[in-house]
N, C-alpha and C positions, 0 to 999 in steps of 0.2 A: 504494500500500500504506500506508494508517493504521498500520499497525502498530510502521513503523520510527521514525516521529518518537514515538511514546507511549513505548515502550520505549527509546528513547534521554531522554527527559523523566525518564521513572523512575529508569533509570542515573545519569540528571546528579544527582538528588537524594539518591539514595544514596552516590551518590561527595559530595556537598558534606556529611553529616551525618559522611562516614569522614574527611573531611580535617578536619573541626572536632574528632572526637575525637582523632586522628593530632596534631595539634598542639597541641592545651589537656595533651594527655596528658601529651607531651616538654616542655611548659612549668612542669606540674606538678611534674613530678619533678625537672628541674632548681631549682628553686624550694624544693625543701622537700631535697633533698638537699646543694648547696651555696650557695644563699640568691641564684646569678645566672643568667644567662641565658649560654649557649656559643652560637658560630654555629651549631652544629648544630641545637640549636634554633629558632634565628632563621631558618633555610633549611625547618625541618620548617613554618614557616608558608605556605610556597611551595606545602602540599599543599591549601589551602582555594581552590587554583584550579587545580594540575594533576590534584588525584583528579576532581573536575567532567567537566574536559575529558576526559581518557583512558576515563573510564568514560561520556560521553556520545556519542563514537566507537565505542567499544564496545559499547554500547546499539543504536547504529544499527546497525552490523555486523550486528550478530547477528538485529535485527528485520527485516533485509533480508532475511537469510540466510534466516532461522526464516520467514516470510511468503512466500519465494519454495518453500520447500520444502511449506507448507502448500497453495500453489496449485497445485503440481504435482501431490503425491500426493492432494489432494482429488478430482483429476479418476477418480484409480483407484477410489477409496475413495465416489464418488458413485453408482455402479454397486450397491452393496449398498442392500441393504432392510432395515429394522431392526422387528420387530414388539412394539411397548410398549402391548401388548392390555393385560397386567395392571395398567398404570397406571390405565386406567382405572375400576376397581371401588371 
């Protein structure tokens, strides 16, 4: 199944652009509200490799899932006939 490594690729990317705003954000506001850096924020830089990960498991999860369910009920759903006559005019 193609489907589950692409859909995990996408996840990972999405989760790596959510951990870069997750952390520039909390570094921001610490910074402009009391001019230093807390651990909390120093730990919220921990998300530019855990959102990646979680969301790239998750990616795959679900493209496993999602592709096993699409070849399943394909086979029901192959049995119809679809007439796209008027495409052609």
């Amino acid at each position: 199944m193609p489907f589950a490594p692409l859909l995990a690729v996408v996840f990972a990317l999405f989760g790596l652009i959510a951990g870069i705003l997750y952390a520039f954000r909390g570094l921001i506001y610490d910074l402009a509200l009391t001019g230093s850096v807390n651990p909390g924020t120093a730990l919220a830089f921990m998300a530019l490799i855990g959102m990646p990960l979680i969301l790239t498991l998750a990616g795959l999860i679900i493209g496993l899932v999602g592709g096993w369910l699409f070849n399943h009920f394909s086979r029901w759903l192959d049995r119809l006939d679809m007439n796209l006559d008027f495409l052609d005019d």
